[in-house]
OpenMM code with the backbone's topology and positions (N, CA, C; nanometers):
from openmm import Vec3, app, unit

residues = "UNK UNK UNK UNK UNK UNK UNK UNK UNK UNK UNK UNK UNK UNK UNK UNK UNK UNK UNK UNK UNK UNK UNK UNK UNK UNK UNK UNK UNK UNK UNK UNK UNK UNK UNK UNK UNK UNK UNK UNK UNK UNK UNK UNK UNK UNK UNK UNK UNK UNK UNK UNK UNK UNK UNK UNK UNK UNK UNK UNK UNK UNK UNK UNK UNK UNK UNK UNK UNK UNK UNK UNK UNK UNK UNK UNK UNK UNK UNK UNK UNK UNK UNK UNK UNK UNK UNK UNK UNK UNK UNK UNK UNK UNK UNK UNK UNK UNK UNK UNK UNK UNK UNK UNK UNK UNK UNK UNK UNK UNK UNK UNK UNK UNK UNK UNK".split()
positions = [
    Vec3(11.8609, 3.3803, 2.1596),
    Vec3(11.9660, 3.4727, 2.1266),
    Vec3(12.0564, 3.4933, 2.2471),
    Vec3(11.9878, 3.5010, 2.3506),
    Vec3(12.1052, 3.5635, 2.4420),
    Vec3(12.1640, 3.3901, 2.4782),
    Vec3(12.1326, 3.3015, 2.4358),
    Vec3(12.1962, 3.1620, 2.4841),
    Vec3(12.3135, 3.1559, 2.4099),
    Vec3(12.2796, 3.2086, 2.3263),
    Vec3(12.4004, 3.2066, 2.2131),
    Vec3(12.5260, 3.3355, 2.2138),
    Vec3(12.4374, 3.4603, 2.3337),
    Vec3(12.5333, 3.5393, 2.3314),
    Vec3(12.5214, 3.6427, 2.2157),
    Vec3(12.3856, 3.6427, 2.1304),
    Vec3(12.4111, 3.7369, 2.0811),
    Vec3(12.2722, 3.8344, 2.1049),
    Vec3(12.2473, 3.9690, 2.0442),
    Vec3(12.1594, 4.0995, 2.0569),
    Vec3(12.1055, 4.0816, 1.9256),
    Vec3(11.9880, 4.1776, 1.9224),
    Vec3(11.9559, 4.2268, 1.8059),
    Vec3(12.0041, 4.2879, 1.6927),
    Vec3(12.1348, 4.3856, 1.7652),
    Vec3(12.2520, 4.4384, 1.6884),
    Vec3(12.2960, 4.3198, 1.6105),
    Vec3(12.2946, 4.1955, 1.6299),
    Vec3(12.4221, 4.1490, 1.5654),
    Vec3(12.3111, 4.0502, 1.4299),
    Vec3(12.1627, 4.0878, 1.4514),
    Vec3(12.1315, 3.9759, 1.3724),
    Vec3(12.1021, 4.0915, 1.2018),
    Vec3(12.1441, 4.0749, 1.0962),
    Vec3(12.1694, 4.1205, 1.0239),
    Vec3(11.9668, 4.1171, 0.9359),
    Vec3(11.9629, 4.0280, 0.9078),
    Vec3(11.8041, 3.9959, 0.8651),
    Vec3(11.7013, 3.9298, 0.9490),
    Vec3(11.5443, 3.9530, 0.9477),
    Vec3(11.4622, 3.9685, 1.0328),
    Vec3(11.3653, 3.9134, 0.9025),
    Vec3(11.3506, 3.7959, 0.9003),
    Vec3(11.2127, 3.6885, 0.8670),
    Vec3(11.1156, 3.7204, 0.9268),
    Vec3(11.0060, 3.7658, 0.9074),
    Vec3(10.8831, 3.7700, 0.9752),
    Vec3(10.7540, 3.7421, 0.8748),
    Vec3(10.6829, 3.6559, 0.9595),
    Vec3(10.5982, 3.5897, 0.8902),
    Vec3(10.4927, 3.7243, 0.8599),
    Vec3(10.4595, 3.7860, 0.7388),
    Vec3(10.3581, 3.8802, 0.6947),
    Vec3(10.2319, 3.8376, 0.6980),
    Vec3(10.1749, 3.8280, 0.7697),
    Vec3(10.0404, 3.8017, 0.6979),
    Vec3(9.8877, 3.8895, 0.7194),
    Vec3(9.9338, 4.0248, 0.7458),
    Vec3(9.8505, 4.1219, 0.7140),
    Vec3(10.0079, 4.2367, 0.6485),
    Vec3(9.9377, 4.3632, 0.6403),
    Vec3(9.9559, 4.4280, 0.5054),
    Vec3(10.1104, 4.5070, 0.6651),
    Vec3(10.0424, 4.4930, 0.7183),
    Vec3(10.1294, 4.6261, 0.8598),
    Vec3(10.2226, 4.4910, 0.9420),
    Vec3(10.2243, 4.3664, 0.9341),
    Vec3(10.3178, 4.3461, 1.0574),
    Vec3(10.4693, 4.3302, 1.0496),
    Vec3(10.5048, 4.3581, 0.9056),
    Vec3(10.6632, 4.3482, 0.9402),
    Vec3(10.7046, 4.5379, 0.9738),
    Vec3(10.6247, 4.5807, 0.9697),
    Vec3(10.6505, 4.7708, 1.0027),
    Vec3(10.6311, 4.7061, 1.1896),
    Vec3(10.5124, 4.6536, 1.2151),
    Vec3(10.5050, 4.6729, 1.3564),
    Vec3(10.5865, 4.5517, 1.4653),
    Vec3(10.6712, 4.4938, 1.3608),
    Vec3(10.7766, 4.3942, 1.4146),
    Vec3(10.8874, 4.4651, 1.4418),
    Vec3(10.9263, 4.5381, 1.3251),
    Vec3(11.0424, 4.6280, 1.3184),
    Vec3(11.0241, 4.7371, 1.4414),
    Vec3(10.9284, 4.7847, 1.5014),
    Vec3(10.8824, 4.9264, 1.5266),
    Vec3(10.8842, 4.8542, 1.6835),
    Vec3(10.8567, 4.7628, 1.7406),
    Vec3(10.8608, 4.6453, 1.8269),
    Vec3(10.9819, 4.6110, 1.8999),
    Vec3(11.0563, 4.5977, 1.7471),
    Vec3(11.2248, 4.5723, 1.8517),
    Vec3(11.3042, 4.6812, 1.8009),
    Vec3(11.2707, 4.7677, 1.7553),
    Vec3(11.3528, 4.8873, 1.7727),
    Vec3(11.4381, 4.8862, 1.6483),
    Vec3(11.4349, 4.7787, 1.5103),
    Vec3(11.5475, 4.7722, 1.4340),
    Vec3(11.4704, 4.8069, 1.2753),
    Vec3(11.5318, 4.8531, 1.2399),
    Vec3(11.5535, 4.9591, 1.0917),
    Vec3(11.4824, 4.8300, 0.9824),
    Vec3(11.3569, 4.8883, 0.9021),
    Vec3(11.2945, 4.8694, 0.8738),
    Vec3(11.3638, 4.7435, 0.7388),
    Vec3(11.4897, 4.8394, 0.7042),
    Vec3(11.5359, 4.7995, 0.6218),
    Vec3(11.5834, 4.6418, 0.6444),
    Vec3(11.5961, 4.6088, 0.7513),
    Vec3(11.6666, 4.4496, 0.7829),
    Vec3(11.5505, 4.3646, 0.8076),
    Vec3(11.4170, 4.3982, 0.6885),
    Vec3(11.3346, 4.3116, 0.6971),
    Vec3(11.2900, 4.3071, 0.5535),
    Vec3(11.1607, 4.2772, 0.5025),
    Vec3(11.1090, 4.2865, 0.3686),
    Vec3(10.9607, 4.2065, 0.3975),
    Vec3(10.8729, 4.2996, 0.3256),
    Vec3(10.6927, 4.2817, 0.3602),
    Vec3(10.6554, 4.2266, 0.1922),
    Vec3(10.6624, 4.0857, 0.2062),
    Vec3(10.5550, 4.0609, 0.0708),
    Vec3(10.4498, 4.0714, 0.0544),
    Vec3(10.3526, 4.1081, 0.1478),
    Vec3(10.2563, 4.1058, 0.1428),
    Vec3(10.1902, 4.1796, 0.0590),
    Vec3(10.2186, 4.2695, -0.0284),
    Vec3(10.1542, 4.3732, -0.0872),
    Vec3(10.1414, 4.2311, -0.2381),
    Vec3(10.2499, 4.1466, -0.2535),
    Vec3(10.2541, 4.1210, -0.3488),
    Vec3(10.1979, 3.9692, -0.3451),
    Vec3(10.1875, 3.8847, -0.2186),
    Vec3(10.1330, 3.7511, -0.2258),
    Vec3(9.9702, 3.7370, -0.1117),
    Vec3(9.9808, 3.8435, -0.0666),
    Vec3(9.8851, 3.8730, 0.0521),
    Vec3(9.8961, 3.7618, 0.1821),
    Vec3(9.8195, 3.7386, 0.2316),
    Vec3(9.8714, 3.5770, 0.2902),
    Vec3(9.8840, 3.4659, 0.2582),
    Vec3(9.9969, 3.3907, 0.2586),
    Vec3(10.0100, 3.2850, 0.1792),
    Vec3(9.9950, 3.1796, 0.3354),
    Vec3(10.0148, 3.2226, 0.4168),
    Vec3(10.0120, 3.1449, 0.4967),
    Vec3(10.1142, 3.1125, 0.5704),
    Vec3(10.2081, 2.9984, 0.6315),
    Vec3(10.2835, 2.9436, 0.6660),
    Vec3(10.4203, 2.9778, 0.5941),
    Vec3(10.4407, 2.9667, 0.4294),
    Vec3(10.4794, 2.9785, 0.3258),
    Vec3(10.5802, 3.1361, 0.3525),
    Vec3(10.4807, 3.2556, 0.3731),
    Vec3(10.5636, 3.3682, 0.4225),
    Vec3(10.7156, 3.3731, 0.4762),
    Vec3(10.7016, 3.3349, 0.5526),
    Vec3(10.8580, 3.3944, 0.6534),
    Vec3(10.9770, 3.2944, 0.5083),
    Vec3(10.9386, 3.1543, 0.4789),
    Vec3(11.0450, 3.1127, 0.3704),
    Vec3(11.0143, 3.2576, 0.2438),
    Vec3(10.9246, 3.2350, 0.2241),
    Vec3(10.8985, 3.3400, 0.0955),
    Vec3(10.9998, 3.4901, 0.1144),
    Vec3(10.9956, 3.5609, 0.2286),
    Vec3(11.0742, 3.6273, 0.2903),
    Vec3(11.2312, 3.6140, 0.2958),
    Vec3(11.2653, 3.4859, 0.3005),
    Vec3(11.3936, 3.4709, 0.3551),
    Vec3(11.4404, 3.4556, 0.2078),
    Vec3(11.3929, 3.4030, 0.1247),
    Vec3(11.4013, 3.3827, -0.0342),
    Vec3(11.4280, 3.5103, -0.1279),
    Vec3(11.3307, 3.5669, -0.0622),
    Vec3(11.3963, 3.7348, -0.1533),
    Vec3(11.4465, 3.8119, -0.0861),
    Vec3(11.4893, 3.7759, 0.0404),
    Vec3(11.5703, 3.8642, 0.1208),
    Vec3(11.7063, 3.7973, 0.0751),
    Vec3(11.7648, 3.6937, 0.0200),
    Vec3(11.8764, 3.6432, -0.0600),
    Vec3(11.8736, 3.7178, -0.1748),
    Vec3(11.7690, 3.6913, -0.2426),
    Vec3(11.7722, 3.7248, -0.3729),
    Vec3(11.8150, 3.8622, -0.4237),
    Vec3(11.7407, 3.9651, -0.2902),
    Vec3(11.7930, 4.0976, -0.2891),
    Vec3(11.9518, 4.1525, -0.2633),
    Vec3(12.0410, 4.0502, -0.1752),
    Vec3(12.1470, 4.0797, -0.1102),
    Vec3(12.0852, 4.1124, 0.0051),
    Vec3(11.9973, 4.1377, 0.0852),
    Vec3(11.9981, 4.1313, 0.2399),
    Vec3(12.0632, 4.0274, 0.3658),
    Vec3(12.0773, 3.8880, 0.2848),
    Vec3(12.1080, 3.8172, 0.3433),
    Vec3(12.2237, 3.7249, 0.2450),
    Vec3(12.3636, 3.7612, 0.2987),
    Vec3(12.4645, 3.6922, 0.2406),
    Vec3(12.5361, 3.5504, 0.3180),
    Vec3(12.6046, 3.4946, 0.2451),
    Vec3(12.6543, 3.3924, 0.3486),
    Vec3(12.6979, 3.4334, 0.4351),
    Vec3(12.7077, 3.3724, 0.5725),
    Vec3(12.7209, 3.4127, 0.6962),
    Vec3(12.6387, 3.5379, 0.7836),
    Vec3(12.5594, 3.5503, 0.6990),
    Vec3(12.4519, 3.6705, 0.7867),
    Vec3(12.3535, 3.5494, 0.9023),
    Vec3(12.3152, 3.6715, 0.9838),
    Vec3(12.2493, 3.5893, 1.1215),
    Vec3(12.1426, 3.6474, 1.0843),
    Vec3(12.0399, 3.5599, 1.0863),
    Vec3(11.8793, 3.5506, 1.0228),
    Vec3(11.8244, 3.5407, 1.1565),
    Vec3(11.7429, 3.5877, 1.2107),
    Vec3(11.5927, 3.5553, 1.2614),
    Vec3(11.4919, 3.5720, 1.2211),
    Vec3(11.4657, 3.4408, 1.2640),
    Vec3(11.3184, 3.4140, 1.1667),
    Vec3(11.1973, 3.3758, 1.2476),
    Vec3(11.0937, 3.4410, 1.2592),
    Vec3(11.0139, 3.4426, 1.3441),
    Vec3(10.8457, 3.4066, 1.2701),
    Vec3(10.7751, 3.3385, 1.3303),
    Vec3(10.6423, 3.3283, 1.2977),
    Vec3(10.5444, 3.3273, 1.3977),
    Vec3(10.4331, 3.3385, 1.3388),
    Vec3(10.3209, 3.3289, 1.4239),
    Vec3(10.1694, 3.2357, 1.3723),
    Vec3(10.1400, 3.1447, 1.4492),
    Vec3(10.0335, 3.0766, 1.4031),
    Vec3(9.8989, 3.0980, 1.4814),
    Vec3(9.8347, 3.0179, 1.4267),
    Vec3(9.6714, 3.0595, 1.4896),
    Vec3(9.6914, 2.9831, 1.5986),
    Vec3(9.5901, 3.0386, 1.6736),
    Vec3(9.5855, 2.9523, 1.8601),
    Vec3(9.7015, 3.0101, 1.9278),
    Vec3(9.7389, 3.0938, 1.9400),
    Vec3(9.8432, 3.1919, 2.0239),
    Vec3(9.9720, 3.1304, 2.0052),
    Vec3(9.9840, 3.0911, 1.8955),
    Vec3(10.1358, 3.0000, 1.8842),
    Vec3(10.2322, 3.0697, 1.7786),
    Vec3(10.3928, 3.0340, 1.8417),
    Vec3(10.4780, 3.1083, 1.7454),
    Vec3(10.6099, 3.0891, 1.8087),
    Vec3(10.6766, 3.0946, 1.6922),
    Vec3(10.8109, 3.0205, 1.7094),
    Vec3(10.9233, 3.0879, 1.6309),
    Vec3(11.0305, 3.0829, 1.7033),
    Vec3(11.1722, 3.2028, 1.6369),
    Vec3(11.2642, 3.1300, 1.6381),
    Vec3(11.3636, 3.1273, 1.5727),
    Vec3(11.4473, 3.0618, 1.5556),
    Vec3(11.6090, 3.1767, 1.4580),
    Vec3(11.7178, 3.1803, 1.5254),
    Vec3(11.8237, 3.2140, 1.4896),
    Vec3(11.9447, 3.1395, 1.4003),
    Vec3(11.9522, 3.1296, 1.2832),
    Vec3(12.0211, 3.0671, 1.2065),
    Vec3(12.1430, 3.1413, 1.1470),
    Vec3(12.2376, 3.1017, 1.0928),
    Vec3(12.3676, 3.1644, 1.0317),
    Vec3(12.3350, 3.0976, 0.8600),
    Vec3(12.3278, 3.1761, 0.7459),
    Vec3(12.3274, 3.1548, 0.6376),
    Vec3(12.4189, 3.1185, 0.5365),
    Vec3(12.4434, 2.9762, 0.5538),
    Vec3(12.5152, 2.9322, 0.4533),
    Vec3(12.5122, 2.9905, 0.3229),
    Vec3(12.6197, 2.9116, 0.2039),
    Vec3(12.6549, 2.9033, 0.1156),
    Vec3(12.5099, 2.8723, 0.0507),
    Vec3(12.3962, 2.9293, 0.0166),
    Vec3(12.2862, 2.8998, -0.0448),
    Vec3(12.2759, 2.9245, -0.1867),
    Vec3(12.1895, 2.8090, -0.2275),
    Vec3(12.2126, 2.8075, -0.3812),
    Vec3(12.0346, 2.8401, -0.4398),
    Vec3(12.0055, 2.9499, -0.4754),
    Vec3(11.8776, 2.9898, -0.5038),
    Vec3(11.8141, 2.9745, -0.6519),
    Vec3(11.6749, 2.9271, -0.6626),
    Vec3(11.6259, 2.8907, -0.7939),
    Vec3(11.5878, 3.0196, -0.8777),
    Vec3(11.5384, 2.9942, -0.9780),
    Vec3(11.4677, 3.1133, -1.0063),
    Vec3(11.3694, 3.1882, -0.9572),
    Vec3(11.3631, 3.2974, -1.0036),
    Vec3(11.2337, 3.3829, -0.9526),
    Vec3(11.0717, 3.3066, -0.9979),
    Vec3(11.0261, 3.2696, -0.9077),
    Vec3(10.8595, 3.2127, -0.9912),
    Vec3(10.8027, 3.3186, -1.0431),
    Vec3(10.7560, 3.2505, -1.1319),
    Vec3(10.6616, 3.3317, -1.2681),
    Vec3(10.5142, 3.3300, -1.1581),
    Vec3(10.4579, 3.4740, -1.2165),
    Vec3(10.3930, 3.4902, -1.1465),
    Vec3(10.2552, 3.5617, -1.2036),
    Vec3(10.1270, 3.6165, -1.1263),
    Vec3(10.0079, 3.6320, -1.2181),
    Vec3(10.0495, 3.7709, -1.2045),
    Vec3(10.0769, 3.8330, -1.1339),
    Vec3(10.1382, 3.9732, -1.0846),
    Vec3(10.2644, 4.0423, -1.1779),
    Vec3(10.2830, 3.9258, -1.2093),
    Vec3(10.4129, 4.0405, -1.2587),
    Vec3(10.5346, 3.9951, -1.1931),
    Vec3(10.5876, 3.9361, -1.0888),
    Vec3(10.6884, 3.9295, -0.9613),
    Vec3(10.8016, 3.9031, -1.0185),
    Vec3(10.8012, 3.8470, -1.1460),
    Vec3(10.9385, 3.8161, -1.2039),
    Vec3(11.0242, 3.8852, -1.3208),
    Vec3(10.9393, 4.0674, -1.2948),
    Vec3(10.9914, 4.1483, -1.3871),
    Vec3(11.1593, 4.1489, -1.3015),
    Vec3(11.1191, 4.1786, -1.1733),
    Vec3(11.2758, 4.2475, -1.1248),
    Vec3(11.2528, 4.1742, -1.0149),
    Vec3(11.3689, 4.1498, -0.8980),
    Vec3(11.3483, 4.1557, -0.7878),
    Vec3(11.3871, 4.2893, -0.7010),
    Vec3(11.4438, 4.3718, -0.7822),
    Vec3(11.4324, 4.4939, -0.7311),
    Vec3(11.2964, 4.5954, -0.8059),
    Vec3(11.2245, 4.6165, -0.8085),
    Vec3(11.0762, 4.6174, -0.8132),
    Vec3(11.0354, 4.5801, -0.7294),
    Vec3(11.0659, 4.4396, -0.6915),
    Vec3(10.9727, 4.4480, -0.5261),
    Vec3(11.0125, 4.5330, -0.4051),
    Vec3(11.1704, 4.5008, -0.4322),
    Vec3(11.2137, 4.5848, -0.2919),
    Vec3(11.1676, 4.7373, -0.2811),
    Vec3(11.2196, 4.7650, -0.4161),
    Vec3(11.2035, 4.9491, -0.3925),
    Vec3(11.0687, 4.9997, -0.3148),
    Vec3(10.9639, 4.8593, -0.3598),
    Vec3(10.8291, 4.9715, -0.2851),
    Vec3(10.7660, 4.9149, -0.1983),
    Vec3(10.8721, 4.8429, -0.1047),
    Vec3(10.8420, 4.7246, -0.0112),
    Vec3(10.9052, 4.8105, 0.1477),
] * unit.nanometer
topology = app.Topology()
chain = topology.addChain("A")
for resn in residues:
    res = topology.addResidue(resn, chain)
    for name in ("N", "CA", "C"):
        topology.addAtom(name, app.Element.getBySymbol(name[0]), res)
């Protein structure tokens, strides 16, 4: 970020790989930025694994959090002390449907957000 010249202020959405029930609260709570410029699936896929932070960035479109030209960081973390971030600008993206799901996930996508 700062190679590029930009802050935390300027990145609009915050990918973070979920994979317990608390770490996108203690990501947010971490760098100081509003809970709201993130989204926790976890309540609804638990760990999926690797899969997360896309799963994230997917309904963070789907919601309007992330429009064309929003600045995404997207951050993960893997086993063996490893983890990797990366700052992207969000194209013109063209999104599929909502997957059908055993849960329910494709009543609304606002249903997830509201209690996310």
């Amino acid at each position: 970020m700062a190679s590029a010249g930009l802050s935390l202020d300027d990145i609009n959405f915050f990918a973070f790989n979920t994979p317990t029930a608390w770490y996108a609260n203690l990501c947010a709570h971490s760098l100081g930025i509003d809970p709201d410029r993130t989204i926790n699936l976890y309540p609804y896929y638990a760990n999926i694994g690797p899969v997360l932070p896309i799963a994230n960035l997917y309904y963070g479109a789907q919601s309007e959090k992330i429009r064309e030209n929003s600045l995404v960081l997207f951050y993960t973390i893997y086993s063996a002390s490893t983890a990797a971030a990366t700052v992207m600008r969000w194209g013109d993206v063209k999104l599929g449907t909502l997957p059908a799901s055993a849960v329910n996930l494709n009543k609304s996508v606002s249903n997830i957000l509201t209690t996310v």
